[in-house]
gemmi code that builds the backbone of each chain (N, CA, C; Angstrom):
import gemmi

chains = {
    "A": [
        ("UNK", (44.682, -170.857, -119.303), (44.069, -169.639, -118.756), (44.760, -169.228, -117.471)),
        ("UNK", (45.163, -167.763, -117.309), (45.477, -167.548, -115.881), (44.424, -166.721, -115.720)),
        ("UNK", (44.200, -167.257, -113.972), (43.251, -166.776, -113.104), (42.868, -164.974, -112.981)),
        ("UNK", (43.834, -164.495, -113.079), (43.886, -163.121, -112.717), (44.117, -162.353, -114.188)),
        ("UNK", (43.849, -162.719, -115.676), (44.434, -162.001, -116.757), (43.078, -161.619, -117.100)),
        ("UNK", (43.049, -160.503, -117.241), (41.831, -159.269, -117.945), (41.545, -160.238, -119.361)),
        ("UNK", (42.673, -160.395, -120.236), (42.291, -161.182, -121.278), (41.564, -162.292, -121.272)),
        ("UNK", (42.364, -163.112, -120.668), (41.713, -164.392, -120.271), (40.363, -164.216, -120.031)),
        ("UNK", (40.266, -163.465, -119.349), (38.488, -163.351, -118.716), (37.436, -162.473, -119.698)),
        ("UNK", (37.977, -162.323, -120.720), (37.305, -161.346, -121.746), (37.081, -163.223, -122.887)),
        ("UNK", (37.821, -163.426, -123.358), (38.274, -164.673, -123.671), (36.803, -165.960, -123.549)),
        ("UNK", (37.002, -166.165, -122.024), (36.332, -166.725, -121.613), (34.678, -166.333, -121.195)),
        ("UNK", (34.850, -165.057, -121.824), (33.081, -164.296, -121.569), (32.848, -163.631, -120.482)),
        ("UNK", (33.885, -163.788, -119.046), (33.342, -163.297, -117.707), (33.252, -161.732, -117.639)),
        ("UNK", (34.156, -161.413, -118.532), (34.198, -159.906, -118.807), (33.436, -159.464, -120.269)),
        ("UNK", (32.528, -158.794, -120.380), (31.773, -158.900, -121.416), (33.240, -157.845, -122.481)),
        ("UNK", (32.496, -157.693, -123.980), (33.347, -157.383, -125.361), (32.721, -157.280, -126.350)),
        ("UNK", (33.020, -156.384, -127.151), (32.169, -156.798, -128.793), (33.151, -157.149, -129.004)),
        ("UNK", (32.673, -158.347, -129.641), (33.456, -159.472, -130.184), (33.428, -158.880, -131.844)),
        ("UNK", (34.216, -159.035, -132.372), (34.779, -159.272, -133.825), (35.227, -160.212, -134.459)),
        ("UNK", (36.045, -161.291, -133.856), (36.385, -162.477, -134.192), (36.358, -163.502, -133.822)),
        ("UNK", (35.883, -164.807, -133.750), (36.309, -165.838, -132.866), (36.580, -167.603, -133.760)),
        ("UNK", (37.568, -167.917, -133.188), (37.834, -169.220, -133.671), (38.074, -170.020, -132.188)),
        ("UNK", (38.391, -171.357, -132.884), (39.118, -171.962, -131.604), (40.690, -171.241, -130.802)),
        ("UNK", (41.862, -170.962, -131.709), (42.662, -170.106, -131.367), (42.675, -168.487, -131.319)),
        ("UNK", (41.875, -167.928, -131.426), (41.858, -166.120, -131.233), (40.207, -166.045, -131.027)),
        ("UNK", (40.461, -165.331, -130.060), (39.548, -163.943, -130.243), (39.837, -162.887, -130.396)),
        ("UNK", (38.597, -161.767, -131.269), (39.285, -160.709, -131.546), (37.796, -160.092, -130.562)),
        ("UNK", (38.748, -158.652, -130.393), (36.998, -157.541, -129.603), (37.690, -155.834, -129.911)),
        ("UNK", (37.035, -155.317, -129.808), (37.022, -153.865, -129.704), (37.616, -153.215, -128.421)),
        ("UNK", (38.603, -152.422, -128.626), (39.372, -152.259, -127.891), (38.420, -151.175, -127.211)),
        ("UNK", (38.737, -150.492, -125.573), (37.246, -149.972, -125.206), (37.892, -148.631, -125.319)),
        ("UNK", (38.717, -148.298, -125.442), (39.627, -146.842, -125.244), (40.201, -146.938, -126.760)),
        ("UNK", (39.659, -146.860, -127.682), (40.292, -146.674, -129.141), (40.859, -145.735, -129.741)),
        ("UNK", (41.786, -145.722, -129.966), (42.966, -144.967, -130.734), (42.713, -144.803, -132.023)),
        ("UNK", (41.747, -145.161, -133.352), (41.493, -144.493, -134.264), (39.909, -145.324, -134.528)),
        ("UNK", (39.734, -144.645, -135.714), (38.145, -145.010, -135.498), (38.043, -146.796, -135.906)),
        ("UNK", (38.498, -147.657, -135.889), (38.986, -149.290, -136.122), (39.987, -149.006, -134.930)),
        ("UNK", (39.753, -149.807, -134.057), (40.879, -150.205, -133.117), (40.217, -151.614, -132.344)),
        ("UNK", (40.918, -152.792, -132.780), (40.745, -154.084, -132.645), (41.420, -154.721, -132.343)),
        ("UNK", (40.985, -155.453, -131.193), (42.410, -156.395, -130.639), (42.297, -157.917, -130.728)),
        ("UNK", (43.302, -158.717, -130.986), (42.949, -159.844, -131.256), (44.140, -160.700, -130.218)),
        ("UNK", (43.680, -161.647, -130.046), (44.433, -162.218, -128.786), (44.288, -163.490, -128.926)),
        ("UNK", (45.403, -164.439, -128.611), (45.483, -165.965, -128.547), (44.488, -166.506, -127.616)),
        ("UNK", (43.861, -167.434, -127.746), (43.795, -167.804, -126.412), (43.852, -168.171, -125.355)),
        ("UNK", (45.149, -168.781, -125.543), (46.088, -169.660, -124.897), (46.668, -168.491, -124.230)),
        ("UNK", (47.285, -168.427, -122.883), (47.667, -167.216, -122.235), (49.309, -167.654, -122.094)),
        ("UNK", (49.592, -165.985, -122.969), (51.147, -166.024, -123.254), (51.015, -164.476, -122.824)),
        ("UNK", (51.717, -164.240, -121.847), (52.076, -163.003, -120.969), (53.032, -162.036, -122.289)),
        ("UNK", (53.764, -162.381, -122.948), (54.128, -161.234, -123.349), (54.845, -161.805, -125.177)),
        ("UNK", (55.006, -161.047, -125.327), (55.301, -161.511, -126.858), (56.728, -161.979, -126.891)),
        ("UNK", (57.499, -161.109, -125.956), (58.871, -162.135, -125.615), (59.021, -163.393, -124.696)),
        ("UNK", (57.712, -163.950, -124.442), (57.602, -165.017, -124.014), (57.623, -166.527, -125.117)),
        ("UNK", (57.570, -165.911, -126.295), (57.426, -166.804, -127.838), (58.254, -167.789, -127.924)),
        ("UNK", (57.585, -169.160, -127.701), (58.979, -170.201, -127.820), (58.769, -170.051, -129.535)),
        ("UNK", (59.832, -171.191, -129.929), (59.988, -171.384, -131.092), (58.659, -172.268, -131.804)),
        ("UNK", (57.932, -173.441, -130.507), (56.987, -173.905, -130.930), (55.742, -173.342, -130.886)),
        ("UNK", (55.779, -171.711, -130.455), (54.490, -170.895, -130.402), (54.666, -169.627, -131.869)),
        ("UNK", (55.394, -169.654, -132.263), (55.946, -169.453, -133.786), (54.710, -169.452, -134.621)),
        ("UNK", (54.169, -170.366, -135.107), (53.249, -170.745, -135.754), (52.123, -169.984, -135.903)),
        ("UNK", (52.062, -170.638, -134.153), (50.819, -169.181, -133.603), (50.882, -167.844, -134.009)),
        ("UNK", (51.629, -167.065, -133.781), (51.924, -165.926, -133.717), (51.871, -165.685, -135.218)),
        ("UNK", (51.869, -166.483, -136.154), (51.971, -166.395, -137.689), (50.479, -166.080, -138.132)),
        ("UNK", (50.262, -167.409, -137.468), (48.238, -167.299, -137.773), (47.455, -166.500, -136.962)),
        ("UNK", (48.039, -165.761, -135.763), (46.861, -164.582, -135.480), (47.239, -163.484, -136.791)),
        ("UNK", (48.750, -163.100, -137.335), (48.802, -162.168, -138.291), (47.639, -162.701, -139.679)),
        ("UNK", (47.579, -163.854, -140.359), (46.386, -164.198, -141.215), (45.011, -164.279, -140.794)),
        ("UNK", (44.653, -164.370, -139.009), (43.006, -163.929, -138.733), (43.054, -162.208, -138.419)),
        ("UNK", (44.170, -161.495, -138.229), (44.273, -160.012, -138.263), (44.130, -159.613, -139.770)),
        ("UNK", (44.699, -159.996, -140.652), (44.258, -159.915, -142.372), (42.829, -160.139, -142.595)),
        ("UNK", (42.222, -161.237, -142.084), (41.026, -161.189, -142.376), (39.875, -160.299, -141.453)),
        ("UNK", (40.033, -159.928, -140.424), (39.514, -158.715, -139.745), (39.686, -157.564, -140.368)),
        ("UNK", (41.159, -157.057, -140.382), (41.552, -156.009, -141.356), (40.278, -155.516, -142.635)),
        ("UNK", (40.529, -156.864, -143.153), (39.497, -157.156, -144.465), (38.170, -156.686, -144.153)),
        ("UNK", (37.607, -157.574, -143.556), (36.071, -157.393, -142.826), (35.970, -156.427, -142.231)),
        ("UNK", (36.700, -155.407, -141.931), (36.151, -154.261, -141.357), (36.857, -153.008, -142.406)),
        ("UNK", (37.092, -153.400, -143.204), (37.014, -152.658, -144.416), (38.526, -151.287, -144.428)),
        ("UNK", (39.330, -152.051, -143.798), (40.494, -151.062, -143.752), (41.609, -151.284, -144.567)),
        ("UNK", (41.518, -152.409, -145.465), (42.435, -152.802, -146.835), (42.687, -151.745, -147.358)),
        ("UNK", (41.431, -151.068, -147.962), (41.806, -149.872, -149.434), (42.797, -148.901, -148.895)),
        ("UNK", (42.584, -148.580, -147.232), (43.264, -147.303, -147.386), (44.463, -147.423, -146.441)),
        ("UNK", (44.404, -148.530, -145.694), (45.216, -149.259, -145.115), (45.299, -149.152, -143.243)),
        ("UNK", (46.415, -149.947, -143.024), (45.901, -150.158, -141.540), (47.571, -150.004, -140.736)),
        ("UNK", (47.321, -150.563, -139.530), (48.399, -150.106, -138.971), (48.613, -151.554, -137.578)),
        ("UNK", (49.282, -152.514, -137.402), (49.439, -153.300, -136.460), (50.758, -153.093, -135.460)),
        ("UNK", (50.631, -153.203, -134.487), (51.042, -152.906, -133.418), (51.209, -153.723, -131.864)),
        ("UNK", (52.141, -154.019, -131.932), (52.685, -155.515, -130.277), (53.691, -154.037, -129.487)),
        ("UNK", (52.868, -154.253, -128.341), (53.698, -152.942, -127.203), (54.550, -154.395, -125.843)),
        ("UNK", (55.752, -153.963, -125.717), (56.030, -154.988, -124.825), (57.155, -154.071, -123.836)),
        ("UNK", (56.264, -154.037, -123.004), (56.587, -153.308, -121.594), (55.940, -151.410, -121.197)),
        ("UNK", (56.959, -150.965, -120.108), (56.504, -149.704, -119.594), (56.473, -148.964, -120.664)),
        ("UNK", (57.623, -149.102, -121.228), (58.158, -147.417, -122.580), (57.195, -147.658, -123.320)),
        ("UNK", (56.587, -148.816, -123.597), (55.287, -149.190, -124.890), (54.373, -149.011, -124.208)),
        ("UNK", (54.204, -148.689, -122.770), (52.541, -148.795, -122.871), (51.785, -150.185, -122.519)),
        ("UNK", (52.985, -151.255, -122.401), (51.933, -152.368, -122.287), (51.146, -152.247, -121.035)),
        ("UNK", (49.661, -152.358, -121.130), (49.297, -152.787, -119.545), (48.466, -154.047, -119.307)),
        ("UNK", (48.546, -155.036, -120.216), (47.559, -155.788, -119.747), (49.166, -157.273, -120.623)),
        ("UNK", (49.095, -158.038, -119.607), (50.206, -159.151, -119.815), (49.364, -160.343, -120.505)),
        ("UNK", (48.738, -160.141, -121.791), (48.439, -161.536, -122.582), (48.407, -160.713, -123.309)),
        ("UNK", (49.284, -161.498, -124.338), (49.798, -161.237, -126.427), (48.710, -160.303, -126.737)),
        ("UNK", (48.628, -159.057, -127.150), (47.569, -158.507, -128.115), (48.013, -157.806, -129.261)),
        ("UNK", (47.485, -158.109, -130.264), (48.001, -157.291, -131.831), (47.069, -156.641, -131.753)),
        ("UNK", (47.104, -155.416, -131.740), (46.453, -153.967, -132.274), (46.380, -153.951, -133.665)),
        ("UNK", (45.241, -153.460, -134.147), (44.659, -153.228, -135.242), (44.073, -151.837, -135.605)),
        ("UNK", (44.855, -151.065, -135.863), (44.160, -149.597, -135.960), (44.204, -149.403, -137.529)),
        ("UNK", (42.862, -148.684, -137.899), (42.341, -147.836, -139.095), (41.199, -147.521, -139.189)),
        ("UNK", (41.639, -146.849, -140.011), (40.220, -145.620, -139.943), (40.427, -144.120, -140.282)),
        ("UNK", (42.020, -143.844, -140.340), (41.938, -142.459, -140.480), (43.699, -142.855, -140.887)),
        ("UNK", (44.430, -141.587, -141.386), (45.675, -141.575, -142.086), (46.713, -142.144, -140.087)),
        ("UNK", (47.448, -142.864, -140.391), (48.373, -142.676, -139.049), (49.488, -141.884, -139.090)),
        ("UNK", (50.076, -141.028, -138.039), (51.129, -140.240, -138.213), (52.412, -141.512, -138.082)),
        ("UNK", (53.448, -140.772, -138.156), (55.018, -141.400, -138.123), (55.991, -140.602, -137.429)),
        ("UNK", (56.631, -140.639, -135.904), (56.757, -142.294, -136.186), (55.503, -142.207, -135.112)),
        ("UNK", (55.123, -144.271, -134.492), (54.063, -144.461, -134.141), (54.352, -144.070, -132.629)),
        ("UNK", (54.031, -143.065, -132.197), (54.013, -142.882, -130.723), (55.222, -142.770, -130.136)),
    ],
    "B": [
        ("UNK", (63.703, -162.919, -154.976), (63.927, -161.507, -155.278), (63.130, -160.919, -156.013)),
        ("UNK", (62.656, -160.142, -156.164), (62.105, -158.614, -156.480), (62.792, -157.537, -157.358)),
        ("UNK", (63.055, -157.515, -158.445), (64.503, -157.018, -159.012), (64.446, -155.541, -158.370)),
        ("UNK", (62.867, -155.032, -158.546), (62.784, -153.301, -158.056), (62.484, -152.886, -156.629)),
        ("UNK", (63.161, -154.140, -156.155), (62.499, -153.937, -154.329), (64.133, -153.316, -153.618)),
        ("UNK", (63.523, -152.318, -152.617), (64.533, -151.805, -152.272), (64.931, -152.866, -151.403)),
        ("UNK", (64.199, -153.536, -150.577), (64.657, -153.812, -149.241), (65.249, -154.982, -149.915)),
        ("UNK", (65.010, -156.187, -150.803), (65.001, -156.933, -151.601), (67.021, -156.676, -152.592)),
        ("UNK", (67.297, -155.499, -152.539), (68.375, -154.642, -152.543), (69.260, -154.402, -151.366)),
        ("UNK", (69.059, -154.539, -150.297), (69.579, -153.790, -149.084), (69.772, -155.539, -148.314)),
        ("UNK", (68.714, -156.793, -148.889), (69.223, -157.678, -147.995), (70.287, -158.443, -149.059)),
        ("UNK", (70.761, -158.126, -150.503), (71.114, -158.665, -151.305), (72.566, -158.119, -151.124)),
        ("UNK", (72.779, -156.617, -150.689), (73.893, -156.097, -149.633), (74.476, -154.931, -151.521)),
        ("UNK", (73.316, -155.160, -152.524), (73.670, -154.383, -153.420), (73.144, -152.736, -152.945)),
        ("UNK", (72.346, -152.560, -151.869), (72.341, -151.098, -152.138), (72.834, -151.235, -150.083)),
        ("UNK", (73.826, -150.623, -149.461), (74.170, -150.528, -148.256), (73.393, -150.508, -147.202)),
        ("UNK", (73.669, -151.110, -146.186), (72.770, -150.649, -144.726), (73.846, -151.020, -143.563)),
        ("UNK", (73.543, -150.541, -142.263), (73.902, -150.899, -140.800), (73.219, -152.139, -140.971)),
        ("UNK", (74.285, -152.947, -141.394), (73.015, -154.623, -140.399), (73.574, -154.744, -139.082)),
        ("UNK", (72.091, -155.260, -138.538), (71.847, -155.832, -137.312), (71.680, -156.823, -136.261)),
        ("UNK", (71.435, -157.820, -137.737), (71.030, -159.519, -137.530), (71.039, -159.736, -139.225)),
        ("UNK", (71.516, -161.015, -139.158), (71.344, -162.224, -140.257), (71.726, -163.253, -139.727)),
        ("UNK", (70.317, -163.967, -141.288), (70.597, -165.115, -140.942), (69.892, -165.880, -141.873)),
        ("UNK", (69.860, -167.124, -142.624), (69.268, -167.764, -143.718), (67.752, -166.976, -143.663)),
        ("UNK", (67.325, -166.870, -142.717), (65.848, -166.174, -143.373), (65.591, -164.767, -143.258)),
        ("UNK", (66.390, -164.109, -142.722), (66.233, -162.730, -142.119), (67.221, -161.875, -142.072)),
        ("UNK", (66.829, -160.796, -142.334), (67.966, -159.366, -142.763), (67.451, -158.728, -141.585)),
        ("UNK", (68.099, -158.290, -140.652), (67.878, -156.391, -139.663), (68.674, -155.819, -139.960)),
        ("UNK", (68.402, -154.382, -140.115), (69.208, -153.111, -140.299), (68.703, -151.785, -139.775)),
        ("UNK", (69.468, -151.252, -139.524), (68.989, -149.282, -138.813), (68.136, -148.719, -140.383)),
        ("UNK", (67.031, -148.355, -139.221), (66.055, -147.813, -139.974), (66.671, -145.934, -140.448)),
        ("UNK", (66.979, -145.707, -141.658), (67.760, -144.788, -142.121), (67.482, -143.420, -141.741)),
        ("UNK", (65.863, -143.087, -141.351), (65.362, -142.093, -140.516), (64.648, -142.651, -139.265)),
        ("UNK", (65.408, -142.962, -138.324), (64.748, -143.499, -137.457), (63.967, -142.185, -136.591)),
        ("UNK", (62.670, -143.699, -135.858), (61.673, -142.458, -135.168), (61.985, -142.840, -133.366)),
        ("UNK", (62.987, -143.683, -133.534), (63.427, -143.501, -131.699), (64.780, -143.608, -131.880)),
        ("UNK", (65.091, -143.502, -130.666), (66.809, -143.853, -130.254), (67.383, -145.035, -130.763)),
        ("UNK", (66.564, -146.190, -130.567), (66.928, -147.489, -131.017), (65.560, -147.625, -132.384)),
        ("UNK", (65.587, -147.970, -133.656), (64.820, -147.908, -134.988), (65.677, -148.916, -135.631)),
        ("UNK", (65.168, -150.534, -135.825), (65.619, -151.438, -136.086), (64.482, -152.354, -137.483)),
        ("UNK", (64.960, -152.456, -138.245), (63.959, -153.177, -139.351), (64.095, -154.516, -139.382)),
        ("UNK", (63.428, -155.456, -139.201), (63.693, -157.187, -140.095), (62.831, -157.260, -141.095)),
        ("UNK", (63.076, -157.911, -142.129), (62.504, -158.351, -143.081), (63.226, -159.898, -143.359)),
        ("UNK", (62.081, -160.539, -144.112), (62.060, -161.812, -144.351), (63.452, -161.382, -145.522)),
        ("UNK", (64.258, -162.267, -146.019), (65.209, -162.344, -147.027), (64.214, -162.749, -148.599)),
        ("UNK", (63.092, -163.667, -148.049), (62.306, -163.676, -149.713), (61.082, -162.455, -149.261)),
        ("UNK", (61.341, -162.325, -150.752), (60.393, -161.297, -151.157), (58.304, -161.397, -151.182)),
        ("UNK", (58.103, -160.966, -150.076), (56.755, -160.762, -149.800), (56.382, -159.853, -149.815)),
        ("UNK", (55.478, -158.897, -150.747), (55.095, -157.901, -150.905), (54.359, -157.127, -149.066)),
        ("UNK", (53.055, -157.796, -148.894), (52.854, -157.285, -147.674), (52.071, -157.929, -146.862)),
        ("UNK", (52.011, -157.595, -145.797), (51.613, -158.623, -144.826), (50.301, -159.241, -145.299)),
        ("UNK", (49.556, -158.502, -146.050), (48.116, -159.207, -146.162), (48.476, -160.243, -147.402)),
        ("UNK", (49.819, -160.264, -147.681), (50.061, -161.255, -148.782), (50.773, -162.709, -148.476)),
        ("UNK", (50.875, -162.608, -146.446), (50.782, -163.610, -146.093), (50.144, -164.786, -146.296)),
        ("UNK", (50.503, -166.682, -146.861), (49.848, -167.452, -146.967), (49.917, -168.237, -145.904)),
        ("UNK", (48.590, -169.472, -145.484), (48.902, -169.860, -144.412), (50.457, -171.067, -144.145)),
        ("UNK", (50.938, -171.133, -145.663), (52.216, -171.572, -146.087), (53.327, -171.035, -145.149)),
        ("UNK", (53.034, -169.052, -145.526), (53.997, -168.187, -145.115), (54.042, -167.999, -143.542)),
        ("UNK", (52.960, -168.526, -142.198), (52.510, -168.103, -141.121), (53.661, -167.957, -139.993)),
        ("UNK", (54.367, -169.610, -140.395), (55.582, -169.993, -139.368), (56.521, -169.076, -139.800)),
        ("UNK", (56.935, -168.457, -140.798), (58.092, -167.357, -141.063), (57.910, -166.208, -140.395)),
        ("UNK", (56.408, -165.900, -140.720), (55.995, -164.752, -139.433), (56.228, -164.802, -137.874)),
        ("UNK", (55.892, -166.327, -137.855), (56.335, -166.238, -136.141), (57.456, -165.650, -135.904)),
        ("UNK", (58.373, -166.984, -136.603), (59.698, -167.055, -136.291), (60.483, -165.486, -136.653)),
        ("UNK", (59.655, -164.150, -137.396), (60.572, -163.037, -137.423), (60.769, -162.567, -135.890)),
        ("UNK", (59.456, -162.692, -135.405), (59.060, -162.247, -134.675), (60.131, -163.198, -133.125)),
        ("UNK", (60.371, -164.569, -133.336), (61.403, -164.496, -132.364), (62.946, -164.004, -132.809)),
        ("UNK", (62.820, -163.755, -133.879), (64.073, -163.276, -134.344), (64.548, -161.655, -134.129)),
        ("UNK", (63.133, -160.938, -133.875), (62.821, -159.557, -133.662), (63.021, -159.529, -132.210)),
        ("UNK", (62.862, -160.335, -131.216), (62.981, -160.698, -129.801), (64.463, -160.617, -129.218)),
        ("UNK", (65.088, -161.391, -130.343), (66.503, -161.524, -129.694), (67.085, -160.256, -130.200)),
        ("UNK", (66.450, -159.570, -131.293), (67.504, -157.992, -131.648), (66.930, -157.543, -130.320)),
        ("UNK", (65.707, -157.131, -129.912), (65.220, -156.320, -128.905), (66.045, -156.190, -127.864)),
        ("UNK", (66.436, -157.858, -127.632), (67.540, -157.859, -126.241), (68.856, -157.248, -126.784)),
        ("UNK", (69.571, -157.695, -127.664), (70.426, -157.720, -127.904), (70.821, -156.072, -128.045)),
        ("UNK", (69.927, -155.287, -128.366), (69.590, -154.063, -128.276), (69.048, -153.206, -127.018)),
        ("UNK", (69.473, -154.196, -125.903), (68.730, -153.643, -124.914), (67.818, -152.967, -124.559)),
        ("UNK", (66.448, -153.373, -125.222), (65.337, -152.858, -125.460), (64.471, -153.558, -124.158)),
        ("UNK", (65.011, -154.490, -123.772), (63.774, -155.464, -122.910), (63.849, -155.178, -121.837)),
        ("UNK", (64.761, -154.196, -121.111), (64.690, -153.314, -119.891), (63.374, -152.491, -119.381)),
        ("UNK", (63.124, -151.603, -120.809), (62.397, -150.586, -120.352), (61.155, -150.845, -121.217)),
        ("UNK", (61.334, -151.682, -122.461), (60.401, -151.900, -123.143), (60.759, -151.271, -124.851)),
        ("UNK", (59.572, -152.109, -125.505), (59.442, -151.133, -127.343), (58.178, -151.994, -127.489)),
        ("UNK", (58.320, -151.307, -129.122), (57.353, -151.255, -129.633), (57.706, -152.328, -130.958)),
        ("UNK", (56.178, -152.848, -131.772), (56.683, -153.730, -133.125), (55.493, -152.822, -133.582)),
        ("UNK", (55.759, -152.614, -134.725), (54.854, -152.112, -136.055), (54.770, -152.438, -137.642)),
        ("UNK", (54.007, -153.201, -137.767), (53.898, -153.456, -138.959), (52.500, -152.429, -139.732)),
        ("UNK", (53.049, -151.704, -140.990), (52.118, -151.156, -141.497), (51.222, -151.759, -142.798)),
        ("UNK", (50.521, -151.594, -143.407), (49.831, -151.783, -144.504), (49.270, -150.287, -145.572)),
        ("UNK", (49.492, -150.353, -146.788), (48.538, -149.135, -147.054), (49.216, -147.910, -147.055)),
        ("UNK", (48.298, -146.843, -147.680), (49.022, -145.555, -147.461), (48.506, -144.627, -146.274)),
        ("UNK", (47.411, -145.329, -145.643), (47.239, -144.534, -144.260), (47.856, -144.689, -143.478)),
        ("UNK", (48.786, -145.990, -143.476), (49.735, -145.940, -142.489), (50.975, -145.854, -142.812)),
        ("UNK", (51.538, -145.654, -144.355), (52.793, -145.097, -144.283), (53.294, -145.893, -145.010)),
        ("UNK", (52.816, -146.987, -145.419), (53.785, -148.130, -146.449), (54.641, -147.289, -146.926)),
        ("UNK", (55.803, -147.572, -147.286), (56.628, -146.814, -148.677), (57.369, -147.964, -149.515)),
        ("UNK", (57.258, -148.847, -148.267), (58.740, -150.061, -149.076), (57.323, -151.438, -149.109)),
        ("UNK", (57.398, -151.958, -150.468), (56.591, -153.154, -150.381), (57.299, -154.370, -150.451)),
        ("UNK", (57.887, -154.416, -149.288), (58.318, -155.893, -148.848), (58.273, -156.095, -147.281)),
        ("UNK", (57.767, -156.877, -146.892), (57.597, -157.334, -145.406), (58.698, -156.493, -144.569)),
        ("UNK", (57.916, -155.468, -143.848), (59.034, -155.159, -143.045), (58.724, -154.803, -141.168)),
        ("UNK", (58.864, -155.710, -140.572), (58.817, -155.033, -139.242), (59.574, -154.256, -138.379)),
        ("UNK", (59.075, -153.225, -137.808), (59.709, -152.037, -136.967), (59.730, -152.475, -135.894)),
        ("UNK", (61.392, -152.242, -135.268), (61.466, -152.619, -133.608), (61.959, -150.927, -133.154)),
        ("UNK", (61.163, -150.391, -132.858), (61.383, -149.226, -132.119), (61.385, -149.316, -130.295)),
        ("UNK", (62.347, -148.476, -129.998), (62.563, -148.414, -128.440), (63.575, -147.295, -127.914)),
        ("UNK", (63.863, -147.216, -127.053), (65.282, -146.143, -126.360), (64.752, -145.063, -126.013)),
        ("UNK", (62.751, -145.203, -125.982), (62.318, -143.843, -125.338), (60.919, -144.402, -124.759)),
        ("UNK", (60.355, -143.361, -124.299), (59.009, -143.991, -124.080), (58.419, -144.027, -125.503)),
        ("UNK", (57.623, -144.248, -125.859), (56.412, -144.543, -126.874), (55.134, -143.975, -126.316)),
        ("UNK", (54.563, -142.940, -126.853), (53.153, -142.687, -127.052), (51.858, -143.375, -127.518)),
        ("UNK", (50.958, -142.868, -127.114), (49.601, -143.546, -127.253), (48.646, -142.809, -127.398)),
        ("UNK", (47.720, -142.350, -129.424), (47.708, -143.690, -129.880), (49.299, -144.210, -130.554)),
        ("UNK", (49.754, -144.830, -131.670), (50.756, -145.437, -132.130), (51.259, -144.602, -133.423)),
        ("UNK", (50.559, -143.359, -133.785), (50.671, -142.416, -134.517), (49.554, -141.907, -134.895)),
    ],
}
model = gemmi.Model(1)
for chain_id, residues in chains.items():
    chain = gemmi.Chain(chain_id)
    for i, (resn, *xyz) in enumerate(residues, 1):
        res = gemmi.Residue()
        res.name, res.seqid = resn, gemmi.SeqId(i, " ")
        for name, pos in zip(("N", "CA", "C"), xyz):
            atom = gemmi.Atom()
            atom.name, atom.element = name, gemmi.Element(name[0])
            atom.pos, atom.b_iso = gemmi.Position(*pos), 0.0
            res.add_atom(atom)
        chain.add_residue(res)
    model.add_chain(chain)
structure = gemmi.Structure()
structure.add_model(model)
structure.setup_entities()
């Protein structure tokens, strides 16, 4: 956990969330500024500042938040018509918050390209 | 292989592309209508229809595109200013090719939402 990460502290409960997912490795919550009508974020919990921070032995990880994002996907019912995932890493993307988050948007058709 | 898969075609080097990266598990190439300055594809070399057809077998291949998607980013001088990764599902978000494919877009800002 770092002391000062918005995630982390969402994570750990100090910052409240609707939660959507939780295991021992991810939580997932509702993103509060949503971009289509499903917009879900799911996050390690282990605090990894940026997605180019990925060793080779955090690999794995990064495999199995994409299979608990499939099963969210699922459970919130955006299979049939489909969905849209999304890792922003830096200014030009938009990143603003420095711990790993996969975006989960659906709910409505997405344009191309993404932003 | 996939006999009717394009991309499945394009990493087999029977239908042409700009490659970008190879390597025993992974094909990149210029995305043929790209939607930024820099529009970079990886796909796994075996044939996986789509991400939700990930097994927890398949998880570590996912990581590892994803550090493999890291080093095009640099190598592409993307990690200056920043990009974007997109993986789609479905026809709301644009599928066209059904084989694992992730988007490394960058060389501009990126908008928000992601399309």
């Amino acid at each position: 956990m770092s002391a000062d990460c918005l995630f982390c502290k969402i994570v750990a409960g100090t910052i409240p969330s609707t939660q959507v997912y939780s295991d021992e490795e991810f939580y997932a919550f509702r993103d509060i500024n949503p971009g289509a009508p499903t917009h879900v974020l799911i996050v390690p919990r282990a605090h990894i500042a940026n997605i180019t921070d990925v060793s080779a032995q955090d690999a794995p990880l990064v495999g199995r938040m994409f299979l608990r994002a499939n099963e969210i996907a699922e459970q919130e019912g955006l299979t049939k018509n489909g969905f849209r995932y999304v890792l922003n890493y830096g200014p030009w993307a938009g990143q603003s918050v420095f711990h790993i988050h996969l975006h989960i948007l659906g709910g409505r058709p997405m344009a191309w390209p993404p932003g």
